[in-house]
KETI-476680 format. One record per residue (C-alpha): x, y, z; residue in three letters. Coordinates in steps of 0.25 Angstrom, whole numbers, plus 5000, padded with zeros to 4 digits. Example, Ala and Ser with C-alpha at 12.3 -4.5 7.8 and 13.67 -1.06 7.14 Angstrom:
// KETI-476680
<rec u="5049" v="4982" w="5031" residuo="Ala"/>
<rec u="5055" v="4996" w="5029" residuo="Ser"/>
END
This chain:
// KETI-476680
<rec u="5335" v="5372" w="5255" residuo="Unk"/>
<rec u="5335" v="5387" w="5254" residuo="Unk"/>
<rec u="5346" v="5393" w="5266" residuo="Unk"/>
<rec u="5344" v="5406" w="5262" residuo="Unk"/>
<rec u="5340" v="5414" w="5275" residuo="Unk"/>
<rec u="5326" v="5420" w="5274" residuo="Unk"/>
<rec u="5326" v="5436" w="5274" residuo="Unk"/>
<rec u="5320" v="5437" w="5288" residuo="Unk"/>
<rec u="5332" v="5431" w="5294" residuo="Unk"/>
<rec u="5343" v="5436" w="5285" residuo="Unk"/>
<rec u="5340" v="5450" w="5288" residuo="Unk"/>
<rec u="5339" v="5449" w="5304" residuo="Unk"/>
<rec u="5352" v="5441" w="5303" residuo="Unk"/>
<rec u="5363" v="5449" w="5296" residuo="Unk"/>
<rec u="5355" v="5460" w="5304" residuo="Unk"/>
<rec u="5359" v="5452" w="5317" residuo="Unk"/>
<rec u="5374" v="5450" w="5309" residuo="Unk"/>
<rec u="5377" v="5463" w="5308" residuo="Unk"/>
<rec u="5371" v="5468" w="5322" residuo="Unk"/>
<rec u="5383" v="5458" w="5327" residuo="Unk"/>
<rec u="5394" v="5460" w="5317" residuo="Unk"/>
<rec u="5393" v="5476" w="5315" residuo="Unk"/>
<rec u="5396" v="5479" w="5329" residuo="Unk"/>
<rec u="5410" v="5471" w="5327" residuo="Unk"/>
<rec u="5413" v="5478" w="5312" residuo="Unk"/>
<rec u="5411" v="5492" w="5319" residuo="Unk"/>
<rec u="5420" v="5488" w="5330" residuo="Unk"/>
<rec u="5430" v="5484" w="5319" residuo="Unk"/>
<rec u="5428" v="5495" w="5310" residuo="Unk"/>
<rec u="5429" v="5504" w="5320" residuo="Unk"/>
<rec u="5442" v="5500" w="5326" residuo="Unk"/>
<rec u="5456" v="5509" w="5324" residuo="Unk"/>
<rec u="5463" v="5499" w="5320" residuo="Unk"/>
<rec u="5475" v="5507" w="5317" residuo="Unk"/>
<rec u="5475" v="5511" w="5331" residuo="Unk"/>
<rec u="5472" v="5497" w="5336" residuo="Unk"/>
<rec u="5486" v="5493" w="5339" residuo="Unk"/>
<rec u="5487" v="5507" w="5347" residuo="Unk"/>
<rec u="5474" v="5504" w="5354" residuo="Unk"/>
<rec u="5478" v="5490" w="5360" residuo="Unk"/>
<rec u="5490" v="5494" w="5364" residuo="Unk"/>
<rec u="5484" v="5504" w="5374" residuo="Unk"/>
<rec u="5487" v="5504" w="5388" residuo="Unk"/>
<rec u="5472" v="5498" w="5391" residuo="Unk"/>
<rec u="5469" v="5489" w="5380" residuo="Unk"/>
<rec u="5481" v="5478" w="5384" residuo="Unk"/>
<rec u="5479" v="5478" w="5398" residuo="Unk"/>
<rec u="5466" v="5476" w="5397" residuo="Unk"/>
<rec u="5468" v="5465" w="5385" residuo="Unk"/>
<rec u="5476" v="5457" w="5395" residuo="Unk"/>
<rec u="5468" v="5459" w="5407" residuo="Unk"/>
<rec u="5457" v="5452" w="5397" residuo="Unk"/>
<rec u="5464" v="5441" w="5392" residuo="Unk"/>
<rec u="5470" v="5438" w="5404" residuo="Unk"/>
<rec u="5456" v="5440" w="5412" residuo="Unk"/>
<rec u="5449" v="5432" w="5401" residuo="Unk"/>
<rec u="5457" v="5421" w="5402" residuo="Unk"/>
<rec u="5456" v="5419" w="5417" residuo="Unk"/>
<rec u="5442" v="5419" w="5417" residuo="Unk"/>
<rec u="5442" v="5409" w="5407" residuo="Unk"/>
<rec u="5450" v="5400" w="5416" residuo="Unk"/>
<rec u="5441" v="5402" w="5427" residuo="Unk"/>
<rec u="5430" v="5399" w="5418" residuo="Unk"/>
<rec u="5436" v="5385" w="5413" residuo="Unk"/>
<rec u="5440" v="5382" w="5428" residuo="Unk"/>
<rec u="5427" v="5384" w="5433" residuo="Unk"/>
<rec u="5419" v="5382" w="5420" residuo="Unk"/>
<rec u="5423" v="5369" w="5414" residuo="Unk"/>
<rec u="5419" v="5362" w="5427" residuo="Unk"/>
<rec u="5405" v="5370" w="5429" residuo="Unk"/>
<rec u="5401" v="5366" w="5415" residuo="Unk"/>
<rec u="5405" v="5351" w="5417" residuo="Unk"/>
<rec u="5394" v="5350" w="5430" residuo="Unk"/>
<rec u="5385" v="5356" w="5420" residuo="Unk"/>
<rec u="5387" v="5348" w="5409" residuo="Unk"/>
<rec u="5391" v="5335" w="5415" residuo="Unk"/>
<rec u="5382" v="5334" w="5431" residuo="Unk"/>
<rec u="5369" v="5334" w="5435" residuo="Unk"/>
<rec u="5366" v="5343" w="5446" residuo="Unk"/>
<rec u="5352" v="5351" w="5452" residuo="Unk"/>
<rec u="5352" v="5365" w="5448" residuo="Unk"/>
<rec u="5361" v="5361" w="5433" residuo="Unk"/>
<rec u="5353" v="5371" w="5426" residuo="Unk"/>
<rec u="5354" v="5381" w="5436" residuo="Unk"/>
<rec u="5369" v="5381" w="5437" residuo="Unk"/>
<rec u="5369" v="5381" w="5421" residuo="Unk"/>
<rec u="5360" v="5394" w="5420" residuo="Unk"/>
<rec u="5369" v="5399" w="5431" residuo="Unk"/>
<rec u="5380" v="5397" w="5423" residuo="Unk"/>
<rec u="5374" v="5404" w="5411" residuo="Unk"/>
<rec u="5368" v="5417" w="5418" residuo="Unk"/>
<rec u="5383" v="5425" w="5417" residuo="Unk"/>
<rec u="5382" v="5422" w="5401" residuo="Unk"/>
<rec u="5368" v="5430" w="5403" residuo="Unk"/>
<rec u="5370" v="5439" w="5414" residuo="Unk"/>
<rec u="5375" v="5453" w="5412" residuo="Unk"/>
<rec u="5389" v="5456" w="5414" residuo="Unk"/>
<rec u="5388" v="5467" w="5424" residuo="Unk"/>
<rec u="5379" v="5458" w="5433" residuo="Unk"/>
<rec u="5388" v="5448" w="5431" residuo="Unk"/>
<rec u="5400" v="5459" w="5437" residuo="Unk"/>
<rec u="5389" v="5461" w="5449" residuo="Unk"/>
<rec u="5387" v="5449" w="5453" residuo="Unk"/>
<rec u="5403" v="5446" w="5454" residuo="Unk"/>
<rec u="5403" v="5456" w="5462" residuo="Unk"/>
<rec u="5393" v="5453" w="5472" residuo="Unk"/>
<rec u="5400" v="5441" w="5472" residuo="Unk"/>
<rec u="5416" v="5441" w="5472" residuo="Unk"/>
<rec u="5414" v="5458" w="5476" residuo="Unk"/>
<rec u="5421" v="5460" w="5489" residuo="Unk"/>
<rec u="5407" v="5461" w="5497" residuo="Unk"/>
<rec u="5403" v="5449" w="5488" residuo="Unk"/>
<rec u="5399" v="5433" w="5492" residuo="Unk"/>
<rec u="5412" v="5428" w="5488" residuo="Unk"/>
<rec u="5423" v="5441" w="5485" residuo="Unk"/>
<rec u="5420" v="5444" w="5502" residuo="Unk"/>
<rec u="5426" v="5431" w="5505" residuo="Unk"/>
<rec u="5436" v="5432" w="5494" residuo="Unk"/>
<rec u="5440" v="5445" w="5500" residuo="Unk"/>
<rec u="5442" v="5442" w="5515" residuo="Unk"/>
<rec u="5448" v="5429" w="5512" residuo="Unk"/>
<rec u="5457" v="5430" w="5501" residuo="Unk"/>
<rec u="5458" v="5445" w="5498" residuo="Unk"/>
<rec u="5452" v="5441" w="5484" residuo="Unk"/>
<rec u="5444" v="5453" w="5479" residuo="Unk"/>
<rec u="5439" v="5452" w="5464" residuo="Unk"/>
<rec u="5432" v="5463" w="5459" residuo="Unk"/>
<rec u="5439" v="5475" w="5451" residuo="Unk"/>
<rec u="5451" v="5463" w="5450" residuo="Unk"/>
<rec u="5457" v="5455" w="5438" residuo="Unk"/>
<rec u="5452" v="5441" w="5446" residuo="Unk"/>
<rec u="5437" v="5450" w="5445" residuo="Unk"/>
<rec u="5438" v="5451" w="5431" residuo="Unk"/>
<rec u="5442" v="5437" w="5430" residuo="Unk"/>
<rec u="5430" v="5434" w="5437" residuo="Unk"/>
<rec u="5420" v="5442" w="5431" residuo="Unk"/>
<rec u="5425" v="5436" w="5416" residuo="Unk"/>
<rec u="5424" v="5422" w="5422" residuo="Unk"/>
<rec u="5409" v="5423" w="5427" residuo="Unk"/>
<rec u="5406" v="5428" w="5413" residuo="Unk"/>
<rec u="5414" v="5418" w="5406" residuo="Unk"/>
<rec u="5413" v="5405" w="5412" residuo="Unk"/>
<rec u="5398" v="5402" w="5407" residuo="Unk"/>
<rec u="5403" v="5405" w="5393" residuo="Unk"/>
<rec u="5413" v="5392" w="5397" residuo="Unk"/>
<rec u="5402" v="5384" w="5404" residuo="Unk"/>
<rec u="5393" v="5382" w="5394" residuo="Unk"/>
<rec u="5402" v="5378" w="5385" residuo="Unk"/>
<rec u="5409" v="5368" w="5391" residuo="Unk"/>
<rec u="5397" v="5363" w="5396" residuo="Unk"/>
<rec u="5390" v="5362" w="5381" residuo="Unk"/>
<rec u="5403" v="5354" w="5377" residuo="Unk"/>
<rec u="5403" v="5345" w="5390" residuo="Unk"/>
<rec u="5389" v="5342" w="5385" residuo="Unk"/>
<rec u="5391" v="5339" w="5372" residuo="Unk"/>
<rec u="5403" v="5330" w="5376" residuo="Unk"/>
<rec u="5400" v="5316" w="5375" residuo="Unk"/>
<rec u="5401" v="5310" w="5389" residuo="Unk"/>
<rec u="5403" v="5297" w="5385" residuo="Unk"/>
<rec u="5419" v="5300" w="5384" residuo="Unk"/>
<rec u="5418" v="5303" w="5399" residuo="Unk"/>
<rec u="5412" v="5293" w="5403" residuo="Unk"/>
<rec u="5422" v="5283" w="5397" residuo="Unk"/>
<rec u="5434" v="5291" w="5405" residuo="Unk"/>
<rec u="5426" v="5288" w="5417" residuo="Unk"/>
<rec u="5424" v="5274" w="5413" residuo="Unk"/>
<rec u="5439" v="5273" w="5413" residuo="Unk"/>
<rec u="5442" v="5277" w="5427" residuo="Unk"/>
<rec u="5444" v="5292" w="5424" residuo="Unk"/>
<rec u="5439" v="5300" w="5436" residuo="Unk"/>
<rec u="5429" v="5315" w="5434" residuo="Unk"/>
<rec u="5442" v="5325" w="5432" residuo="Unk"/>
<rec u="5450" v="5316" w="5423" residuo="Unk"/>
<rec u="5439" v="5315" w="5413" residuo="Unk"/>
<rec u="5434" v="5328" w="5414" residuo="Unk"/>
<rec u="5451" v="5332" w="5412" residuo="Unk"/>
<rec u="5453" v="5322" w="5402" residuo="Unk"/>
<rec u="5440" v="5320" w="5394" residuo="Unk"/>
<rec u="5429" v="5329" w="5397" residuo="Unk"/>
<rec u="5438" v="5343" w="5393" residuo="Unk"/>
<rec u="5442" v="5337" w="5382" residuo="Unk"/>
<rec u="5428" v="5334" w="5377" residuo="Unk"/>
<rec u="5424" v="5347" w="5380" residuo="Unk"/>
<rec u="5439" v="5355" w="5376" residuo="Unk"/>
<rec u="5431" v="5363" w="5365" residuo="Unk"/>
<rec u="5420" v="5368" w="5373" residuo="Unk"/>
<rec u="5429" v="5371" w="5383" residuo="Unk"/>
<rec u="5439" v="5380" w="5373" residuo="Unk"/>
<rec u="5425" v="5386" w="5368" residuo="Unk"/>
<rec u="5421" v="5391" w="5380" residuo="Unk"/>
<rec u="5432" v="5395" w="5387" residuo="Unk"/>
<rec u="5435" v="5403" w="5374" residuo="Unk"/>
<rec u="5419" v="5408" w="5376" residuo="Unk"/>
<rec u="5424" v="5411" w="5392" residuo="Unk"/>
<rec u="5436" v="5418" w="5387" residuo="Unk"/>
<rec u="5431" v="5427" w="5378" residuo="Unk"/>
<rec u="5419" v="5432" w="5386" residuo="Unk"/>
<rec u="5428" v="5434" w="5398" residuo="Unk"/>
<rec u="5437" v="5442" w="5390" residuo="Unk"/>
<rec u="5424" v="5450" w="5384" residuo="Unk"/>
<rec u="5417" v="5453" w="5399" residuo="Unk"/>
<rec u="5414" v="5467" w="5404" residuo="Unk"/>
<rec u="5403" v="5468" w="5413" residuo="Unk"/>
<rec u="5406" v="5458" w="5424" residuo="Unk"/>
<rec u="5422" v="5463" w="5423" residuo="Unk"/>
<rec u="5418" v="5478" w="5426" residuo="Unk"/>
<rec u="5407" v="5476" w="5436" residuo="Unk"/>
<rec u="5416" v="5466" w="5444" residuo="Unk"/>
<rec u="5431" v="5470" w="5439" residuo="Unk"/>
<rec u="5431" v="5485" w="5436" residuo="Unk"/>
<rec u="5437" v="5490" w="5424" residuo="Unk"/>
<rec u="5452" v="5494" w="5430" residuo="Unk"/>
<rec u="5463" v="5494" w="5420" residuo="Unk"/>
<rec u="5473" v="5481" w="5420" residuo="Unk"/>
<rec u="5465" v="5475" w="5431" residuo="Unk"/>
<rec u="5452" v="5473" w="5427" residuo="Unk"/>
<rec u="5449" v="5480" w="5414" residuo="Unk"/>
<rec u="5448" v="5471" w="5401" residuo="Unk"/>
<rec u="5445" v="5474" w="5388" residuo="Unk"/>
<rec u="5430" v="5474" w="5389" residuo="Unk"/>
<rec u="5432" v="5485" w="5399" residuo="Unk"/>
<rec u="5443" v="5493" w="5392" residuo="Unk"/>
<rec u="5434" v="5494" w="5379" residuo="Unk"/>
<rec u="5423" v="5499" w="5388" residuo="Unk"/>
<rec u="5432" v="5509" w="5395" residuo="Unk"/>
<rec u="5441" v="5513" w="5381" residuo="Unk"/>
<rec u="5427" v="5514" w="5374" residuo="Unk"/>
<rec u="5424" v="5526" w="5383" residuo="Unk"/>
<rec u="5438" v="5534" w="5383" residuo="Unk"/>
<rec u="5444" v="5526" w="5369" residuo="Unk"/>
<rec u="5434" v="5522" w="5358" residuo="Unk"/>
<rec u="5447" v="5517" w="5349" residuo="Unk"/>
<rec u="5452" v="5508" w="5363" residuo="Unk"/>
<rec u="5439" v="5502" w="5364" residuo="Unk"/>
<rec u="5437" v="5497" w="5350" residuo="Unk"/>
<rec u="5451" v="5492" w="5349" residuo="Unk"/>
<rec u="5448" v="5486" w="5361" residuo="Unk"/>
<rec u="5435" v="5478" w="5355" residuo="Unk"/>
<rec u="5442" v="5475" w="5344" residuo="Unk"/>
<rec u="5452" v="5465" w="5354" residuo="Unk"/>
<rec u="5439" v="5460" w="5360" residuo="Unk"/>
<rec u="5432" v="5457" w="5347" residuo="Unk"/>
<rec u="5445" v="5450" w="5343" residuo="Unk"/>
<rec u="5445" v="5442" w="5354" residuo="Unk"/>
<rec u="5431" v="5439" w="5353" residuo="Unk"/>
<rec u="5432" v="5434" w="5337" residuo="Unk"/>
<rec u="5444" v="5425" w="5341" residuo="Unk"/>
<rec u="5435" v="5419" w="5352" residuo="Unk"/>
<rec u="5425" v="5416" w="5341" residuo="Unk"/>
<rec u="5436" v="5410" w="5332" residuo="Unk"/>
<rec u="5441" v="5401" w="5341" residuo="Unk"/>
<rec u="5427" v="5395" w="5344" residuo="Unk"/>
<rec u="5423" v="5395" w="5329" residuo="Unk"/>
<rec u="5415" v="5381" w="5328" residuo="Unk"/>
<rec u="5412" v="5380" w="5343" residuo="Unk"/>
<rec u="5398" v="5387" w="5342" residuo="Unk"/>
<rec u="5393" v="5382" w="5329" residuo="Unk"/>
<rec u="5398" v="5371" w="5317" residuo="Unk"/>
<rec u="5393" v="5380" w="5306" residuo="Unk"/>
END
């Protein structure tokens, strides 16, 4: 059998290669790196690490809390309107940022459907707050963590389940003791998935959060702002966040494909 590529998709495809990959060599070429070390310890580049990590990771936990059981009704329940609730799941992966930030706005805003109750009865007001970028990270994120868990729940075999049942275990019990660990990879894939996009999120975060320092502005923010003011910041900056984003790829390797 003859495996070598015919010309007319050889070509488009290191074309298509190095449209993706020279972007990221510029980036790397282009980076001080002796003035790295100086660049990261900055007054705005830590706090606005932290603020990320720590942000990142919260959303992520929101995600798992309210995810995991989401994509267990769609995976494991028959209800009317399942494909509606499943495209609705999948709309923040297509919708853009920025309307995303509106409409968490128009909804948990201080005039909005659930922030003016949130407001007179508790005193909770989101927007341009750390719990808002929490927020807007999580709406972006969770569906990343949906359809993985669901793909896995899926691709589970049922039968083991069903044997738990057999034995008396009740619903929780065997989704505690046997259906997460049927599932544990897809799980660790996507809240890895959720992680990292939540930690890469712009749009929704500035339209619903602001861009304040130590309270609401992460890294995506900062490069924007240093890339106006601080070119050497902001590539110093991408450099963490490329890092990040190859380390997330790393620790996923075999997950997507068994080449």
């Amino acid at each position: 059998m003859n495996r070598r590529p015919p010309l007319g998709l050889l070509l488009p495809g290191l074309v298509g290669l190095a449209f993706l990959v020279l972007p990221l060599v510029g980036l790397l070429v282009r980076t001080p790196w002796r003035r790295l070390p100086q660049e990261l310890s900055g007054g705005v580049v830590w706090p606005a690490l932290r603020l990320s990590l720590e942000t990142a990771t919260l959303a992520t936990a929101v995600a798992l809390v309210l995810g995991v059981p989401l994509a267990w009704l769609l995976a494991r329940t028959e209800f009317p309107g399942r494909r509606l609730v499943r495209t609705l799941v999948t709309v923040p992966l297509v919708m853009p940022p920025v309307v995303g930030g509106v409409a968490l706005l128009l909804v948990f805003g201080r005039n909005g459907v659930v922030g003016r109750w949130l407001d007179s009865a508790f005193g909770v007001t989101l927007p341009f707050t750390t719990a808002g970028v929490v927020v807007a990270e999580a709406f972006v994120a969770m569906p990343f963590l949906v359809l993985s868990v669901e793909g896995a729940l899926r691709a589970a075999d049922p039968r083991f389940e069903e044997a738990a049942a057999t034995l008396g275990a009740s619903r929780m019990l065997t989704f505690r003791r046997v259906t997460l660990p049927l599932v544990a990879p897809g799980l660790a894939a996507g809240g890895v998935l959720a992680w990292a996009r939540a930690l890469g999120e712009f749009g929704a975060t500035i339209t619903f959060a602001g861009n304040f320092p130590g309270t609401t502005q992460t890294m995506p923010l900062a490069v924007y702002l240093a890339l106006q003011d601080d070119p050497a910041a902001a590539i110093c900056l991408s450099v963490v966040l490329l890092t990040v984003s190859i380390a997330v790829l790393a620790s996923l390797r075999g997950r997507w494909s068994t080449a």
